[in-house]
C-alpha positions as a Markdown table, in Angstrom:
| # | Residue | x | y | z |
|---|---|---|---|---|
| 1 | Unk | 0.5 | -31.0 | -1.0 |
| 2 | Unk | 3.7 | -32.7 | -2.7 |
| 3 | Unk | 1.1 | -34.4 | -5.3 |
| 4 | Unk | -0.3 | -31.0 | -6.5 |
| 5 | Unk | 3.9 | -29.6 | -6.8 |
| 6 | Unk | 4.6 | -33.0 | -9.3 |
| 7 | Unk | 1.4 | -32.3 | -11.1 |
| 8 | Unk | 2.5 | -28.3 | -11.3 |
| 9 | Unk | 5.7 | -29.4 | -12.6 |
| 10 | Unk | 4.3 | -31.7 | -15.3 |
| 11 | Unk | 2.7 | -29.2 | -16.3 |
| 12 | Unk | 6.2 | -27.1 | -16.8 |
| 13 | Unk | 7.5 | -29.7 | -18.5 |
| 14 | Unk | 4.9 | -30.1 | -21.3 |
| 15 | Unk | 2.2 | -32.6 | -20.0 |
| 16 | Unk | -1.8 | -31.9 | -20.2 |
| 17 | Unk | -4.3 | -33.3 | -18.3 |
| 18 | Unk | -5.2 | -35.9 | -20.5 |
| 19 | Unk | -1.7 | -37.3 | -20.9 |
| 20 | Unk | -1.0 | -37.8 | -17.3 |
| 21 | Unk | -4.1 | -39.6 | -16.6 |
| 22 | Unk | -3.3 | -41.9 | -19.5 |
| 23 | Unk | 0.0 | -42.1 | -18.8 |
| 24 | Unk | -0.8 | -42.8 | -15.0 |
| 25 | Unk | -3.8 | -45.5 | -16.0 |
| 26 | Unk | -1.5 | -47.6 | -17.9 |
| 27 | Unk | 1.2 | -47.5 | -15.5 |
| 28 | Unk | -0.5 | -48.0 | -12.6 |
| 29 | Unk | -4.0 | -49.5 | -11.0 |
| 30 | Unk | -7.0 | -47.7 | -11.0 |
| 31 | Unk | -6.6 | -46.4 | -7.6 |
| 32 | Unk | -3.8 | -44.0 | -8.6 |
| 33 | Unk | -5.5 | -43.1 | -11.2 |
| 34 | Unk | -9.0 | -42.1 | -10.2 |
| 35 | Unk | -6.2 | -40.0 | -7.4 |
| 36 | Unk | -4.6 | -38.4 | -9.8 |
| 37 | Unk | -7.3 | -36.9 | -11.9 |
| 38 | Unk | -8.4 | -34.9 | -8.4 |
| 39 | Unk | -5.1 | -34.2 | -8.5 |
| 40 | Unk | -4.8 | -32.3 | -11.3 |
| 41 | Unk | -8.8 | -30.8 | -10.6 |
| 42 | Unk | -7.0 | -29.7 | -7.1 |
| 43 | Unk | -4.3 | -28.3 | -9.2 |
| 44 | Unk | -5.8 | -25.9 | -12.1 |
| 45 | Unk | -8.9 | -25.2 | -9.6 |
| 46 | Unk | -7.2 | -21.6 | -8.7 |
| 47 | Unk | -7.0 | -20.3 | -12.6 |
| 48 | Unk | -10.1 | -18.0 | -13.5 |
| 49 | Unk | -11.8 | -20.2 | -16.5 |
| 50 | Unk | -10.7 | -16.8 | -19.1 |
| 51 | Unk | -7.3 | -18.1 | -18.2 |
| 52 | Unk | -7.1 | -21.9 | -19.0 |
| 53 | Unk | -7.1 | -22.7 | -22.7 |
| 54 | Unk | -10.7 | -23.9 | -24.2 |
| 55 | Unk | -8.4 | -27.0 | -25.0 |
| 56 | Unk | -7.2 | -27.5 | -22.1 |
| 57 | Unk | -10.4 | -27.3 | -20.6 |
| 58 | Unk | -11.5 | -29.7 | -23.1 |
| 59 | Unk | -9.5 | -32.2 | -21.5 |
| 60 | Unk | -10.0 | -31.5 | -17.8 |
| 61 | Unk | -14.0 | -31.9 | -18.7 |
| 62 | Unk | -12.9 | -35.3 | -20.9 |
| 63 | Unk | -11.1 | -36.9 | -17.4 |
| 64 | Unk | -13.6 | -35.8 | -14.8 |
| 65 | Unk | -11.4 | -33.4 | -13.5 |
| 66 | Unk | -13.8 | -31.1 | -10.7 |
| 67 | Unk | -13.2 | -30.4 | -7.0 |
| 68 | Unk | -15.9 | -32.7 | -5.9 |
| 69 | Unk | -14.6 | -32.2 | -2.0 |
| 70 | Unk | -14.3 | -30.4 | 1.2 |
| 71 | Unk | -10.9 | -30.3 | 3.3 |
| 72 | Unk | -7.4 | -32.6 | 2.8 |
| 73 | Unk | -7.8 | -34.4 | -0.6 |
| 74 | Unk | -6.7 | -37.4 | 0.8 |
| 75 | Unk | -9.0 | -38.2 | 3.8 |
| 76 | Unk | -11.8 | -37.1 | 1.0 |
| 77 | Unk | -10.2 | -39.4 | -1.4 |
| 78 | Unk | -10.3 | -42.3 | 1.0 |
| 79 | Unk | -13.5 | -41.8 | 2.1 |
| 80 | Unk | -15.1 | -41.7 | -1.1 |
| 81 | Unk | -13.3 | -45.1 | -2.6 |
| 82 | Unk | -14.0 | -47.0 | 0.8 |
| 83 | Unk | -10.2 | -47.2 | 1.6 |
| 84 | Unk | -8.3 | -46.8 | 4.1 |
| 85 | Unk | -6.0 | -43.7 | 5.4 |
| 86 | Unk | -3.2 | -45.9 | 5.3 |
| 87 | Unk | -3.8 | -47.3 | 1.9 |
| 88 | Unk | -4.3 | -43.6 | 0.7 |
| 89 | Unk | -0.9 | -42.7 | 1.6 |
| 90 | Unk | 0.5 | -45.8 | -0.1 |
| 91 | Unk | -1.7 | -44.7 | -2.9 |
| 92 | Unk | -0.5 | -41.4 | -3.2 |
| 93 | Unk | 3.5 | -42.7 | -2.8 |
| 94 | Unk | 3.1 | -44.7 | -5.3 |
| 95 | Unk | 1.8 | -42.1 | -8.0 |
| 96 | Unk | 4.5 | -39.1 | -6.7 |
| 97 | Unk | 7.1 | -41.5 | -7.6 |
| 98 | Unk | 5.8 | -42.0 | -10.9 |
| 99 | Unk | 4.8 | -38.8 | -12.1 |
| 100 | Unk | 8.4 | -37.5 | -10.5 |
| 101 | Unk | 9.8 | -39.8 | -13.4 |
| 102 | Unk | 7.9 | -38.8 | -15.6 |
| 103 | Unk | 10.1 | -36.8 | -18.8 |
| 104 | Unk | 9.8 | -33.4 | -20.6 |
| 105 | Unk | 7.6 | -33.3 | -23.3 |
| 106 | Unk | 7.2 | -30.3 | -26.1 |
| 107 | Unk | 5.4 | -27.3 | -24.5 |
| 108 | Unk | 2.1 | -27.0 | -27.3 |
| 109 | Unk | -0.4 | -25.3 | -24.9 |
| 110 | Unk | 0.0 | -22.3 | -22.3 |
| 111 | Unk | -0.3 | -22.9 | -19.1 |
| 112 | Unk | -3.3 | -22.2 | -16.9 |
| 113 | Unk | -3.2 | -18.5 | -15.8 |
| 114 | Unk | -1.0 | -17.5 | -18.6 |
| 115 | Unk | -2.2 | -15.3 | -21.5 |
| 116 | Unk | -4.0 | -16.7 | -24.2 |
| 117 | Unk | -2.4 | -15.9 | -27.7 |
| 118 | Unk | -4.8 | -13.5 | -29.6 |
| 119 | Unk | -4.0 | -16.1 | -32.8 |
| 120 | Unk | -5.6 | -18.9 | -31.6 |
| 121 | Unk | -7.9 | -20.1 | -34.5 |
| 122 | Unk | -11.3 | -22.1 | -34.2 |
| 123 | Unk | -11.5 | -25.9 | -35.1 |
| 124 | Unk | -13.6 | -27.6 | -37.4 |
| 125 | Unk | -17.1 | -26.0 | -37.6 |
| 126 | Unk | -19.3 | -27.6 | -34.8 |
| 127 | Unk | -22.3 | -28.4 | -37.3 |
| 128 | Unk | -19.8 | -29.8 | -39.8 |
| 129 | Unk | -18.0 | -31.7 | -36.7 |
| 130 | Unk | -21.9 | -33.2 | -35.8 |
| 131 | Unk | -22.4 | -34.4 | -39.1 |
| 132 | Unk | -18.9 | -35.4 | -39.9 |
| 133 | Unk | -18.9 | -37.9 | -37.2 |
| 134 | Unk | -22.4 | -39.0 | -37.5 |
| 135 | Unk | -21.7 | -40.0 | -40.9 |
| 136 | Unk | -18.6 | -41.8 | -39.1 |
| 137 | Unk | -20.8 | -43.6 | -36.8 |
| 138 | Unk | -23.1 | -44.9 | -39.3 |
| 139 | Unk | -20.5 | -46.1 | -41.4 |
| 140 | Unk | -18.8 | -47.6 | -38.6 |
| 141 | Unk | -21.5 | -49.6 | -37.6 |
| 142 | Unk | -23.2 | -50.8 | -40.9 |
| 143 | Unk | -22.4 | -54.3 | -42.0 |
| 144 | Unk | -22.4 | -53.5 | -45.3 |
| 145 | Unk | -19.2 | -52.1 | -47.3 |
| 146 | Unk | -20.6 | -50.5 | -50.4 |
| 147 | Unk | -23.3 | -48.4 | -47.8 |
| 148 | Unk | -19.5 | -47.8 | -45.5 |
| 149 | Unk | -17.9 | -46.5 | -48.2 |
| 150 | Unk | -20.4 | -44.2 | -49.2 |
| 151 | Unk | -21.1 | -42.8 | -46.0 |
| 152 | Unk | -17.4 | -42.6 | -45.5 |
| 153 | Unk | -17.0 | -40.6 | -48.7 |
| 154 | Unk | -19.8 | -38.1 | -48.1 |
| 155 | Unk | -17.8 | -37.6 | -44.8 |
| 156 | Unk | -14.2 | -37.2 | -46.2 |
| 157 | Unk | -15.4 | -35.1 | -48.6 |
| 158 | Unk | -16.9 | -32.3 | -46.4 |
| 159 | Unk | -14.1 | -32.7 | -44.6 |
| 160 | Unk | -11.5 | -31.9 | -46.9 |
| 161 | Unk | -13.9 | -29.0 | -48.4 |
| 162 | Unk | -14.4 | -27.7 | -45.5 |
| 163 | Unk | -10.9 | -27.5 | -44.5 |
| 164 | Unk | -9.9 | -26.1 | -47.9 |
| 165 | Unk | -12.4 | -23.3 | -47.4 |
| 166 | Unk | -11.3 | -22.5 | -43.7 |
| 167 | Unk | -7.8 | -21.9 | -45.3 |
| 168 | Unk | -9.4 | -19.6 | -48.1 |
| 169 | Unk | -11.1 | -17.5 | -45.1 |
| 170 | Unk | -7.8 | -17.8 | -43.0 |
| 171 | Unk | -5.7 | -16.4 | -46.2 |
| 172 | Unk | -4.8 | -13.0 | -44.8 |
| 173 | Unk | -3.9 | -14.5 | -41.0 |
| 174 | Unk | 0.1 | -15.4 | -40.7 |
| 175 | Unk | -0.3 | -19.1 | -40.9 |
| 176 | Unk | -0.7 | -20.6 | -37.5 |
| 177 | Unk | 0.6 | -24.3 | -36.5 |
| 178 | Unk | -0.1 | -26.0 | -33.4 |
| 179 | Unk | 0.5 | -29.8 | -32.1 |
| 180 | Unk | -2.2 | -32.1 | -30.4 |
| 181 | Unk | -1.5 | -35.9 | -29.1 |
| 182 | Unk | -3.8 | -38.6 | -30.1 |
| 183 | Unk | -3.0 | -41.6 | -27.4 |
| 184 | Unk | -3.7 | -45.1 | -29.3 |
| 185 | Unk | -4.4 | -48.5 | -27.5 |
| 186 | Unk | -1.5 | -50.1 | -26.2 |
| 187 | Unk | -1.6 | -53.6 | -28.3 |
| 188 | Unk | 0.3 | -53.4 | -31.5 |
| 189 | Unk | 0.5 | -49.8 | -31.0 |
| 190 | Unk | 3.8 | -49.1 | -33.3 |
| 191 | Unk | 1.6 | -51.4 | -36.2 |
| 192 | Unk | -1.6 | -48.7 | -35.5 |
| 193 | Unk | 0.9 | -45.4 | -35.2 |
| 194 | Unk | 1.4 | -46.2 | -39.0 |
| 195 | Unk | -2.0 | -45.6 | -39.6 |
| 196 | Unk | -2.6 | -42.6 | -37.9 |
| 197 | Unk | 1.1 | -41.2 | -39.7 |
| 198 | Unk | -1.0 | -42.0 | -43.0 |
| 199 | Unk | -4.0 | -40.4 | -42.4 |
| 200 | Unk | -1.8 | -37.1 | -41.3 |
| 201 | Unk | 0.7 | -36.9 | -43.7 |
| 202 | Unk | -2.5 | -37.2 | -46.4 |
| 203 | Unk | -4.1 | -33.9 | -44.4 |
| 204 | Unk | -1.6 | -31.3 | -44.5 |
| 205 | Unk | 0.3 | -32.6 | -41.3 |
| 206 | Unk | 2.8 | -34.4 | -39.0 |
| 207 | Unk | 3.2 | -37.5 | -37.2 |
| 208 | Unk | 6.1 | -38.6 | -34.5 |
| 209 | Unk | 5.1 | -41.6 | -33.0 |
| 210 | Unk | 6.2 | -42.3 | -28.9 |
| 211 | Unk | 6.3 | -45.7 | -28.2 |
| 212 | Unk | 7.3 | -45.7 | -24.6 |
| 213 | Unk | 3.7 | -44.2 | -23.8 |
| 214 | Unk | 1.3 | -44.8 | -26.7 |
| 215 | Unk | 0.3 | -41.6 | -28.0 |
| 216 | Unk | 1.2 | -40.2 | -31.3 |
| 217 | Unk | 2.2 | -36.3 | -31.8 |
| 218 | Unk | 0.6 | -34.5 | -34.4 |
| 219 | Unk | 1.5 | -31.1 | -35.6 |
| 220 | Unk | -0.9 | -29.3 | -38.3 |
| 221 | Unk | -3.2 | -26.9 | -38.4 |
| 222 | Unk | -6.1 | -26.9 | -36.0 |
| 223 | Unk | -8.5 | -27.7 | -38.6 |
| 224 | Unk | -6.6 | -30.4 | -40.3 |
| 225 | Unk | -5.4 | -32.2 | -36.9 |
| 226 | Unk | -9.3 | -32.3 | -35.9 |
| 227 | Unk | -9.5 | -34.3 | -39.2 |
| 228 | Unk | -6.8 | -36.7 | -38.5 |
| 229 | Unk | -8.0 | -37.3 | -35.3 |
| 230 | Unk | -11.8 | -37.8 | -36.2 |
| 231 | Unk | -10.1 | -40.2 | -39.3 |
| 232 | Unk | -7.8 | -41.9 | -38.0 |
| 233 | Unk | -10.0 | -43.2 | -35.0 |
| 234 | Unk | -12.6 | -44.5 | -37.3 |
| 235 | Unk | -9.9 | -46.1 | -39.3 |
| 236 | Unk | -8.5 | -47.8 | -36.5 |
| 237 | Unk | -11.9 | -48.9 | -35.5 |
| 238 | Unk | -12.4 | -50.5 | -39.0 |
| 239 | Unk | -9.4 | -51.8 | -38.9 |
| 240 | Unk | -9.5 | -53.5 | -35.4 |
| 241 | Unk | -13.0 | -55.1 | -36.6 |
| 242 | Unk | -11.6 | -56.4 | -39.7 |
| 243 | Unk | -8.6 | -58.3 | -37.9 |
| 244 | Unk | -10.8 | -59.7 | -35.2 |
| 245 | Unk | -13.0 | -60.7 | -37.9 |
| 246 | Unk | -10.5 | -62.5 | -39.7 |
| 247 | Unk | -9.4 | -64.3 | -36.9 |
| 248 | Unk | -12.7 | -65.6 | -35.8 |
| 249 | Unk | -13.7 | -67.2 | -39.0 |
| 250 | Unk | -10.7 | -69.3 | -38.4 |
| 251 | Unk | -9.8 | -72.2 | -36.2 |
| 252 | Unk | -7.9 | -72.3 | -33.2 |
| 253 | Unk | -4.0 | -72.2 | -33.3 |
| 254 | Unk | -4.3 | -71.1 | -36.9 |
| 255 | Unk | -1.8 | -68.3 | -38.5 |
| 256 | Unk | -5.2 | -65.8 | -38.8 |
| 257 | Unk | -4.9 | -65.4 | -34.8 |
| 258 | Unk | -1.2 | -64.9 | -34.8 |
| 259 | Unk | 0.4 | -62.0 | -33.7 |
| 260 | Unk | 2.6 | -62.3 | -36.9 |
| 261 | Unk | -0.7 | -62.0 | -38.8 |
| 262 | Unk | -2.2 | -58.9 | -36.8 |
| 263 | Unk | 1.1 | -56.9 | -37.3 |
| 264 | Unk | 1.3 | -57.7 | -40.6 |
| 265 | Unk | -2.8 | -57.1 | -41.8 |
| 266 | Unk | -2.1 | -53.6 | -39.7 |
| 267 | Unk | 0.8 | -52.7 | -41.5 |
| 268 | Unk | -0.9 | -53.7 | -45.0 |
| 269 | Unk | -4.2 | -51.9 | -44.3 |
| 270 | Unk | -2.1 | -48.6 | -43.1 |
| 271 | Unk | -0.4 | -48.6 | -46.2 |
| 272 | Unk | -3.5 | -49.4 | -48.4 |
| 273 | Unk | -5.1 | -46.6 | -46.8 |
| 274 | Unk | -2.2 | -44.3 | -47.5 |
| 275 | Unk | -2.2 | -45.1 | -51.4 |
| 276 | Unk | -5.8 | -44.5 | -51.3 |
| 277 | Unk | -5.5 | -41.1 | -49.3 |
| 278 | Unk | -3.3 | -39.8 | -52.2 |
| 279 | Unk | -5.0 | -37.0 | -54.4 |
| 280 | Unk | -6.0 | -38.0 | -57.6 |
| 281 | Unk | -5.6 | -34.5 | -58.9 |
| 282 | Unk | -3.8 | -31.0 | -57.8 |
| 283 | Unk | -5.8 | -28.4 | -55.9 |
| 284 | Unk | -8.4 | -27.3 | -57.9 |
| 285 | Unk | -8.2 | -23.4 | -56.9 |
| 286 | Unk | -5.0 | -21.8 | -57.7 |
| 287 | Unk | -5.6 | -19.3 | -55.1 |
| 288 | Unk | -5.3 | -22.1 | -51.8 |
| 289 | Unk | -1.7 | -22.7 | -54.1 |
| 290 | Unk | 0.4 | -20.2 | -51.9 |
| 291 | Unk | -1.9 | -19.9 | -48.7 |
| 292 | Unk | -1.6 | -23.9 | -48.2 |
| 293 | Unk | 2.8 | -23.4 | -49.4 |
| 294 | Unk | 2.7 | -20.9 | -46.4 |
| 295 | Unk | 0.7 | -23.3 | -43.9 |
| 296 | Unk | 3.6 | -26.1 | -44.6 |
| 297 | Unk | 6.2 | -24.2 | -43.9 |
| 298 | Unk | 4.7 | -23.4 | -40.6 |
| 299 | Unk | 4.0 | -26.9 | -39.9 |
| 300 | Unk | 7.7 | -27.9 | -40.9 |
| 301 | Unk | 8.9 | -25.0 | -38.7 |
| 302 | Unk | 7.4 | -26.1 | -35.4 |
| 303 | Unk | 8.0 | -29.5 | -36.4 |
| 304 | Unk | 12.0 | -28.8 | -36.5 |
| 305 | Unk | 11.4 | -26.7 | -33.3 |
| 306 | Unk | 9.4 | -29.4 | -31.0 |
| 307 | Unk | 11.3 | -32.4 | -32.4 |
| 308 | Unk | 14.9 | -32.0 | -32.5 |
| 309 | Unk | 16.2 | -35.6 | -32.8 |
| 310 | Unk | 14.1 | -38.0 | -34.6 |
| 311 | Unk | 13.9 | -41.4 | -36.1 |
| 312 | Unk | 12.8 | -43.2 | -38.6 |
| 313 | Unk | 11.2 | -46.6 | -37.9 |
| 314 | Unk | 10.6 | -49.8 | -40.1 |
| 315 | Unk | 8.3 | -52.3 | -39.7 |
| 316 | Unk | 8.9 | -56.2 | -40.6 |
| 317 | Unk | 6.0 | -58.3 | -42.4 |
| 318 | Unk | 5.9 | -62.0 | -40.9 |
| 319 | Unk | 2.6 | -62.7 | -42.4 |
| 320 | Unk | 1.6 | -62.8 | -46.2 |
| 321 | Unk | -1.7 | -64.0 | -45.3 |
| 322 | Unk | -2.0 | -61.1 | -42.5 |
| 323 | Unk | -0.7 | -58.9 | -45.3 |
| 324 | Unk | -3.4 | -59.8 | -48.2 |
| 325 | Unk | -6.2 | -59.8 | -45.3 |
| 326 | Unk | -4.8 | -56.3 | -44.3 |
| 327 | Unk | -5.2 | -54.6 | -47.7 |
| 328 | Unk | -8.4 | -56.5 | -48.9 |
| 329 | Unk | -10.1 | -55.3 | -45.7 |
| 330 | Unk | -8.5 | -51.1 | -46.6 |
| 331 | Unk | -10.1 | -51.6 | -50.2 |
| 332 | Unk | -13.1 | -51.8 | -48.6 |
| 333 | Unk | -12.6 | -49.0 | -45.4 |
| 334 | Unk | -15.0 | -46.2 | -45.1 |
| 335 | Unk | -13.5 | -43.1 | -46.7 |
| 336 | Unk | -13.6 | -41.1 | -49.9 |
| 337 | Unk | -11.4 | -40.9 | -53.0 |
| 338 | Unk | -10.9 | -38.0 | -55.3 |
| 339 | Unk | -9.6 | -36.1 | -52.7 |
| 340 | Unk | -8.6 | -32.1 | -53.2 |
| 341 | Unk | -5.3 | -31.8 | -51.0 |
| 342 | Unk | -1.7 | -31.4 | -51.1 |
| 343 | Unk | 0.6 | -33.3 | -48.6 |
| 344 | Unk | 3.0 | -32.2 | -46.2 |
| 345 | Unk | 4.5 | -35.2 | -44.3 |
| 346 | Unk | 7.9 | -36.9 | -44.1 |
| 347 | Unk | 8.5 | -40.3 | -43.0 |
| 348 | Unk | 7.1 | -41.5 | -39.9 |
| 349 | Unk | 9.8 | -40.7 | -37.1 |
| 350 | Unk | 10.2 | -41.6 | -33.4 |
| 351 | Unk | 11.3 | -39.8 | -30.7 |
| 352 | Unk | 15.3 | -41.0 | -29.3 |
């Protein structure tokens, strides 16, 4: 099946399973995406489980990706969605066009049916993970910034201790860096890719941004990139809140439901939180000193390697209002101060 061959070669070229459907769903209708994701199910379904990565597993259980059929994927296909043959094939043009088109991305997981590297290191801790994003949740949804903040704290802080005492435990293991992509939604995405560059660069890693697609490329350790992503999304959820909220306490046609406003309070609250990220004093135990020096070199390393011409972007502020709303509503943002960490990031860059 030629769909299965573009998918295989996606996969060649550095995509996972989670990217093409993204990539796919905001390209095209839902038709060629619901097609693709038994695409790719058709596709890794001959690699033993021991063979795919627990990551990339991660993702095909994320999109739904499972054999759900019996013979040719498209009659099945068809069937199922109440379509006809006819508009199956048009379907299926349609998406093997697009994903032909689609470029080369870094390599940052093997391939199904490869060998799994015998230095892969676990993520955050699942019971810290559990309460970590409970205390998320809770801050996320209470209505009440002093009871946000502390909950916020309480998870930052055993986040960051946590971390710091993974790399204690790691100390005698050559420092190992990998890369993850956290896709963003697609409205003032460049304005919310600053956000997610501050969290990282604040954890020990690094941030290019890709504009073209929405997703932002991290590259850390796996413990600090879970961080980032488990921060940054409850950020952005804050921050989302907050600008709606300041829009709807105003009247219509006014500059609080602007898009000059919204860039601007985004851009003000990413660089609020950044300032606030910033340790208020060194590492506390000399001893994480040269294990955390080692871990940033990796980082930089396969940071050079995966990204070999880069950008830096700037951003324009249209809106003093949308700027003061922007940092009044970070002062206030769920997360701890005080933090124990050392930074590793550059400037935000973007792919050429």
């Amino acid at each position: 099946m030629e769909l299965v061959k573009a998918v295989d070669a996606l996969w060649e070229r550095g995509w996972l399973p989670y990217d093409v459907r993204e990539a796919v769903s905001r390209s095209l209708d839902e038709s060629a995406a619901s097609l693709v994701v038994d695409v790719i199910a058709l596709s890794c379904s001959p690699h033993a489980a021991s063979t795919v990565h627990p990551r990339w597993q991660r993702q095909l259980d994320e999109i739904g990706a499972t054999v759900w059929w019996e013979g040719p994927l498209l009659e099945a296909w068809a069937a199922r969605h109440i379509e006809t043959r006819a508009y199956a094939s048009r379907t299926a043009a349609e998406l093997l066009s697009f994903l032909t088109r689609l470029p080369t991305l870094p390599r940052i997981l093997p391939l199904p049916g490869d060998a799994l590297s015998g230095l892969e290191r676990a993520g955050v801790d699942p019971k810290v993970l559990n309460r970590v994003r409970g205390l998320l949740a809770k801050a996320e949804s209470t209505s009440f910034p002093e009871e946000a903040e502390a909950l916020s704290a309480k998870a930052q802080d055993l986040m960051n201790r946590h971390a710091l005492e993974r790399a204690m435990l790691d100390a005698d293991l050559p420092p190992l860096a990998t890369s993850r992509r956290m896709w963003l939604d697609k409205a003032y995405f460049k304005e919310k890719s600053q956000l997610v560059h501050v969290v990282a660069e604040a954890s020990r890693t690094r941030a290019v941004a890709y504009d073209g697609f929405g997703f932002v490329a991290l590259v850390g350790d796996e413990v600090d990139l879970e961080i980032v992503e488990l921060l940054s999304t409850s950020l952005l959820v804050q921050a989302t809140r907050a600008m709606v909220a300041a829009g709807g306490k105003a009247t219509k046609g006014s500059e609080a439901r602007s898009r000059p406003f919204r860039k601007s309070f985004l851009i003000a609250y990413a660089a609020r939180i950044g300032e606030r990220l910033q340790p208020d004093e060194p590492v506390a135990d000399e001893r994480l000193l040269p294990v955390l020096a080692n871990r940033k070199k990796a980082v930089d390393t396969l940071f050079e390697e995966m990204f070999t011409r880069t950008r830096t972007t700037r951003v324009t502020v249209r809106s003093a209002a949308g700027w003061g709303a922007g940092r009044a509503a970070a002062n206030v943002a769920d997360l701890g101060t005080g933090r124990s960490s050392v930074t590793s990031g550059r400037g935000q860059r973007d792919p050429r």
